[in-house]
C-alpha positions as CSV (number, residue, x, y, z in Angstrom):
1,X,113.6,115.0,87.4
2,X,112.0,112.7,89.8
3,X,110.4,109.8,88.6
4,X,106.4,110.3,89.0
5,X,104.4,107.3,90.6
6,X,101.1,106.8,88.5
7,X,97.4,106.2,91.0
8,X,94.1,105.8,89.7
9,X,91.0,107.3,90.7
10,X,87.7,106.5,91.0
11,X,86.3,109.9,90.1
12,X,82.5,108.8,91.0
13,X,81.1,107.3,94.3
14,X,81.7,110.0,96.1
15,X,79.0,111.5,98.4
16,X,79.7,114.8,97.0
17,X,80.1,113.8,93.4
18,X,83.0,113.9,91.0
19,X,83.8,117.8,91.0
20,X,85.0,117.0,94.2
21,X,87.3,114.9,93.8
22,X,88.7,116.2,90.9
23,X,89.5,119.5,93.1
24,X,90.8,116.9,95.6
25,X,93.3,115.3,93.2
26,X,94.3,119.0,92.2
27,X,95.3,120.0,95.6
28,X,97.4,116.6,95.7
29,X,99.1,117.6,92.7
30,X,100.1,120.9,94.1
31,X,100.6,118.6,97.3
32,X,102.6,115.8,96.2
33,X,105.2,116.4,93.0
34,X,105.9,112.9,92.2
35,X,102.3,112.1,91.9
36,X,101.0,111.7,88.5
37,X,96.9,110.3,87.7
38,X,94.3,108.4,85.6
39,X,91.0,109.6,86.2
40,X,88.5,107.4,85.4
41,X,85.3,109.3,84.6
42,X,82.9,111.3,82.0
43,X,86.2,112.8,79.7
44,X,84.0,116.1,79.3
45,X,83.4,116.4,82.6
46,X,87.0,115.8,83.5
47,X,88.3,118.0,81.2
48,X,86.4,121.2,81.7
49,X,87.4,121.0,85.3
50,X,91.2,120.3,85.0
51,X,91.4,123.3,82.5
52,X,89.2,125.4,85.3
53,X,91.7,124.4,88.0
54,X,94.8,124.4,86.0
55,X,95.8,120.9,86.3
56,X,99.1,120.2,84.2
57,X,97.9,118.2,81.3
58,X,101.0,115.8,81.5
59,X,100.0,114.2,84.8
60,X,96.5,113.4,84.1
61,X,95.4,110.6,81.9
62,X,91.9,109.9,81.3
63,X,90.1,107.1,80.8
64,X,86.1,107.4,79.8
65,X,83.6,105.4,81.6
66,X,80.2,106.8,82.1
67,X,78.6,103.8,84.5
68,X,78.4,104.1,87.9
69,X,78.1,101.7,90.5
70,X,76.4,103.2,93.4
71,X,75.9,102.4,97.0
72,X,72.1,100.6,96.5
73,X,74.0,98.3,93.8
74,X,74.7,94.6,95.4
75,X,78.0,94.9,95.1
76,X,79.2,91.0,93.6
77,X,75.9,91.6,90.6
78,X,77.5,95.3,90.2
79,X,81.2,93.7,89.2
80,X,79.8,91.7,86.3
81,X,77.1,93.5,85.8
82,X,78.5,96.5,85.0
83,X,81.5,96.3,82.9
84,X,81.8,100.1,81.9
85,X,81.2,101.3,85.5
86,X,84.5,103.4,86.7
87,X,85.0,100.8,89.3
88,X,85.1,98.3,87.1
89,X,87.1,100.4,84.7
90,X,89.6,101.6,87.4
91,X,90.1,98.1,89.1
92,X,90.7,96.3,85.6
93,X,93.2,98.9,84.6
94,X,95.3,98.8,87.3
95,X,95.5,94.8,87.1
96,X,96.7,95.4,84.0
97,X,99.0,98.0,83.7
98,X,102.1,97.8,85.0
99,X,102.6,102.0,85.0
100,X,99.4,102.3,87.7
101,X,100.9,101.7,91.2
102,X,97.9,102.4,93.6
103,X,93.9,103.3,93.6
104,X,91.8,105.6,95.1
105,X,88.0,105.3,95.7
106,X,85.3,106.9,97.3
107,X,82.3,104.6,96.5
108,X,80.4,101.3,97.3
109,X,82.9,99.9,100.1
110,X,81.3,96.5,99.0
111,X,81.5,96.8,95.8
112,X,85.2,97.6,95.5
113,X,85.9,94.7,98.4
114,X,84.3,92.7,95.7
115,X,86.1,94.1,92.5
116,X,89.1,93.6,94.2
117,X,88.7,90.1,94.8
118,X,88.2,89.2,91.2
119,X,90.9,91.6,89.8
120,X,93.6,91.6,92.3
121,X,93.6,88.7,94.2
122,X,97.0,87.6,95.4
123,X,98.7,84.5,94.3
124,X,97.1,82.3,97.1
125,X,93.6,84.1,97.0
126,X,93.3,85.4,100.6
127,X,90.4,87.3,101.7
128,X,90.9,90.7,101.5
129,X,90.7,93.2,104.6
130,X,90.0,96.8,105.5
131,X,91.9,98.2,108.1
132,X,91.4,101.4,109.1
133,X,94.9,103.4,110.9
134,X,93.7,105.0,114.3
135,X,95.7,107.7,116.1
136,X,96.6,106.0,120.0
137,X,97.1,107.8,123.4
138,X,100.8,108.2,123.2
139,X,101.5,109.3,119.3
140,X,101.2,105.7,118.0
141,X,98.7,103.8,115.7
142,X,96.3,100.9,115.7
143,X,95.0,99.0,113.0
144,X,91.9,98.1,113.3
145,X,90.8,95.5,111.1
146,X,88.2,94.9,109.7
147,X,86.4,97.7,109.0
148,X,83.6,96.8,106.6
149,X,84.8,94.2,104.1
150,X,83.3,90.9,105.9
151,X,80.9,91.8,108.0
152,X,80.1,88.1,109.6
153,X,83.3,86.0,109.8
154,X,85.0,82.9,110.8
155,X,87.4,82.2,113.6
156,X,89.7,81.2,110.8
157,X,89.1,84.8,109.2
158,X,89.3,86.5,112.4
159,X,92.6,84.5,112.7
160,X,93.7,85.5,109.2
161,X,92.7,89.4,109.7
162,X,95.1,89.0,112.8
163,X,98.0,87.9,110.5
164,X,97.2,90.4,107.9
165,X,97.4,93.3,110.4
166,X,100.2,92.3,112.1
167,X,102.2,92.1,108.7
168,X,100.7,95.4,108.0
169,X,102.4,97.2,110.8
170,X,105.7,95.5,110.7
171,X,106.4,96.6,107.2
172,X,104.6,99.6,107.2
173,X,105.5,101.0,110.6
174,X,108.5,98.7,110.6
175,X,107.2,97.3,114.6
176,X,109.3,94.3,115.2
177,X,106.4,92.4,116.7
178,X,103.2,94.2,117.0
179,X,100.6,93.5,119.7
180,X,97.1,91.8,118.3
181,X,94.0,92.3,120.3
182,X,90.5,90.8,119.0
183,X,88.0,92.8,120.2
184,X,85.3,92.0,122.3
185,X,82.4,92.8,125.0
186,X,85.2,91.5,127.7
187,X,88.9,90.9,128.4
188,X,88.5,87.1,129.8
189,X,88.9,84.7,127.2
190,X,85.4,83.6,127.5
191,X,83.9,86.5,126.3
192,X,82.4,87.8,122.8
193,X,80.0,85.4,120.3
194,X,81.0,82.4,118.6
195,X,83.5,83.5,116.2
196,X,85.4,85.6,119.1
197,X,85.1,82.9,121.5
198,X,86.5,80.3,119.0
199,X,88.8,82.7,117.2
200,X,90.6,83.7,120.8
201,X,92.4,80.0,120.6
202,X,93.7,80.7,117.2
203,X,95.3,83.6,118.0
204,X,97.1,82.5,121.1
205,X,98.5,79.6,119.5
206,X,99.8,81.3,116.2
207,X,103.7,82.0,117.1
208,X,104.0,84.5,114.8
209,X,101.6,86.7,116.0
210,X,102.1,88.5,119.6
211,X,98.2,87.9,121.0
212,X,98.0,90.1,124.5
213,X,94.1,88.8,124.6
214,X,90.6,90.4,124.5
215,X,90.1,94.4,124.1
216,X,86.4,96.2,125.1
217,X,85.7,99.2,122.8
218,X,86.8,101.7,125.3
219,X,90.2,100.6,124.7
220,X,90.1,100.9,120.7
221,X,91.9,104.4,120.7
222,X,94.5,103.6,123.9
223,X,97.1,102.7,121.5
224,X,98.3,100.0,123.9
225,X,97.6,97.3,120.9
226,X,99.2,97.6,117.5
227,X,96.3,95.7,115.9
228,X,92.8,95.0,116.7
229,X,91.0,92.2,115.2
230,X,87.1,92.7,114.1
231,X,84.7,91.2,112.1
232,X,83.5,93.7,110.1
233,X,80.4,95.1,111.1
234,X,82.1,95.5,114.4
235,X,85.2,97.1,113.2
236,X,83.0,99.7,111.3
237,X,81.0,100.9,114.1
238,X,83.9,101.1,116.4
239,X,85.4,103.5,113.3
240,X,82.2,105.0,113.0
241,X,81.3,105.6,116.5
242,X,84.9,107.2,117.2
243,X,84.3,109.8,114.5
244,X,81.3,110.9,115.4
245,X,82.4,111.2,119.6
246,X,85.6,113.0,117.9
247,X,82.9,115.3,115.8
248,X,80.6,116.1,118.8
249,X,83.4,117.2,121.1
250,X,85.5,119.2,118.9
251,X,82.2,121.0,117.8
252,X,81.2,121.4,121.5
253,X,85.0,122.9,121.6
254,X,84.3,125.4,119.3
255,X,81.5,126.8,120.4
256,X,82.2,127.3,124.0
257,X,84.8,129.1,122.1
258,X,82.7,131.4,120.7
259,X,80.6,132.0,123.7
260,X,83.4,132.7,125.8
261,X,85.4,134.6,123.2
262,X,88.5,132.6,124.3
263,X,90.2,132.7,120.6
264,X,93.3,129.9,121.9
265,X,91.0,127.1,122.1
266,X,91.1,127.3,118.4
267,X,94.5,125.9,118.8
268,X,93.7,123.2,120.4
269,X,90.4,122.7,117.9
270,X,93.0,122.4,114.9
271,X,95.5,119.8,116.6
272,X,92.3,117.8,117.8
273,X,91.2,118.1,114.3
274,X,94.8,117.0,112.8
275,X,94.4,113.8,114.7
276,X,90.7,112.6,114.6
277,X,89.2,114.3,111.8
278,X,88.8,111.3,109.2
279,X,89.4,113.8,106.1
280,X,92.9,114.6,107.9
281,X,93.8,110.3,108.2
282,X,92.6,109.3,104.7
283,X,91.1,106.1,104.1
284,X,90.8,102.4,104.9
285,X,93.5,100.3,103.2
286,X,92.6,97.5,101.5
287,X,95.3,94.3,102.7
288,X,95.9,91.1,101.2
289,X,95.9,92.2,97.3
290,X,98.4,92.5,94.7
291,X,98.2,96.0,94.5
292,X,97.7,99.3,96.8
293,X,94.0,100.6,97.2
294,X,92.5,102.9,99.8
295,X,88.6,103.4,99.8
296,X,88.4,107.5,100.8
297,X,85.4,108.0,103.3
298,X,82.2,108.4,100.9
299,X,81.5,112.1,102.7
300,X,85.4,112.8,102.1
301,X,86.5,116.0,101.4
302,X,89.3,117.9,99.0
303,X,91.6,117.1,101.9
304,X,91.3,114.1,102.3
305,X,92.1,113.0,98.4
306,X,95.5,114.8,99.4
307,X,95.9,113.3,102.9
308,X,94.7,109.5,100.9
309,X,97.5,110.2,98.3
310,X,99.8,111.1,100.6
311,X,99.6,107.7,102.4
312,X,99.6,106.1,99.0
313,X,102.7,107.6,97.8
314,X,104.4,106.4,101.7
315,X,103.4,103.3,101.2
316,X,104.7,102.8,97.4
317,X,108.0,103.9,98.5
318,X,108.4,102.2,101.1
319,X,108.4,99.2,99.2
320,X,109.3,96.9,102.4
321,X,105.7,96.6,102.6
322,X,104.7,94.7,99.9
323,X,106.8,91.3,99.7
324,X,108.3,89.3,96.5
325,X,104.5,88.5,95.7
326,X,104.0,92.1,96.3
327,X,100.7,92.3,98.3
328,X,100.2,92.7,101.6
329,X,100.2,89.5,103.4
């Protein structure tokens, strides 16, 4: 019998509440046989809906916490605020146990950038980043990073993001030296605000980085960088503004479909869908902590809880990307 690998979930956050994501983490079940869960919620609640779904009993633990942090909670006063919140509850857990490989959650980005910081913070306390994986021109992938943890940074944690993606994608994708762009409103050096301007120096000095310079926005899904840097606000609307272009044309796809009654542009509607549709990529990862956790999209869907512990479950046996320390770094 294979060996199961334990992930906790966040069953609250979500925009669409925890029934949700209990169906979701159903489906992965069915999805992913080594997977095996703690579900961090209202016990009753859980309970009634594993027995409606006919979840196996012995790969669901629960664990009962009936606080939620939500997304108008400031995020650092929600932490230690709110010590029976599931966030709270989830995050502590896995810091402690050594059966919990990897989290899921679908709630206050914020919040869990924050929790994260004061329960998983790697040996040497780097700032943690969200990268976001996006599909490129020719098959490949990006990482974009940051995508919402720090929202006004440094040069020095522009620089840092840069290393932290770059180690990303040569354990994870096993690229011997992946490209870094830092992204700005120009490709000559002297464009972009302060922190790009200042950062730009950083990067092109590091030797263990390969800096190939300045990317505009238009360039974000080319896939002809492996990494591109971001403060945060940034990085998020770049994410934000490619799923919504992706949204718009695929539905404009479908219906000039139906007007024209031209059934095989489905086809083409389902592998567009396979490759932008943010429920089919799972979630932002969160680099630079001891442990594995991806924050789902708060709108996510059944699918993506599979697709999210899919990734999950990739990245915990691949176990080239975490190092002796074992965090991302």
């Amino acid at each position: 019998m294979e060996k199961y690998r334990k992930i906790i979930i966040d069953t609250e956050g979500s925009d669409k509440g925890p029934e949700m994501m209990i169906r979701g983490v159903a489906e992965a079940l069915r999805a992913h046989p080594t997977l095996s869960v703690v579900l961090v919620g209202k016990r009753a609640l859980i309970e009634g809906e594993c027995e409606k779904l006919g979840v196996a009993p012995e790969r669901v633990e629960i664990i009962e916490a009936n606080d939620v942090i939500t997304n108008y909670d400031s995020p650092a006063t929600a932490i230690f605020g709110k010590p029976d919140s599931t966030l709270v509850v989830a995050l502590s857990a896995l810091a402690e146990r050594d059966d919990i490989d990897g989290m899921i959650n679908a709630g206050n980005t914020g919040a869990l950038i924050a929790g994260a910081m004061r329960f998983l913070s790697a040996p040497d306390r780097v700032r943690p980043a969200l990268c976001a994986v996006l599909p490129g021109a020719n098959g490949n992938f990006t990482c974009l990073v940051d995508t919402g943890a720090t929202v006004d940074c440094t040069p020095a944690v522009l620089h840092h993001f840069a290393r932290l993606g770059s180690d990303f994608m040569k354990k994870y994708y096993a690229i011997d030296e992946p490209k870094v762009a830092l992204l700005s409103n120009g490709a000559e050096s002297t464009k972009g605000n302060k922190a790009v301007k200042e950062a730009y120096p950083l990067l092109e000095a590091d030797g263990d980085i390969s800096f190939i310079g300045n990317f505009e926005g238009t360039r974000a899904l080319s896939g002809e960088c492996d990494v591109l840097v971001a403060d945060g606000f940034a990085g998020n609307q770049v994410l934000k503004v490619s799923e919504g272009i992706a949204r718009r044309i695929i539905t404009d796809i479908v219906k000039y479909s139906k007007k024209t009654g031209e059934e095989n542009i489905m086809k083409l509607v389902g592998y567009l869908m396979g490759i932008y549709d943010f429920n089919s990529l799972g979630g932002g990862i969160l680099l630079g902590i001891r442990k594995p956790v991806i924050k789902a999209h708060g709108a996510a869907n059944e699918q993506s809880i599979v697709s999210t512990s899919g990734i999950l479950l990739n990245m915990l046996e691949n176990k080239s990307v975490f190092d002796e320390k074992n965090h991302i770094h």
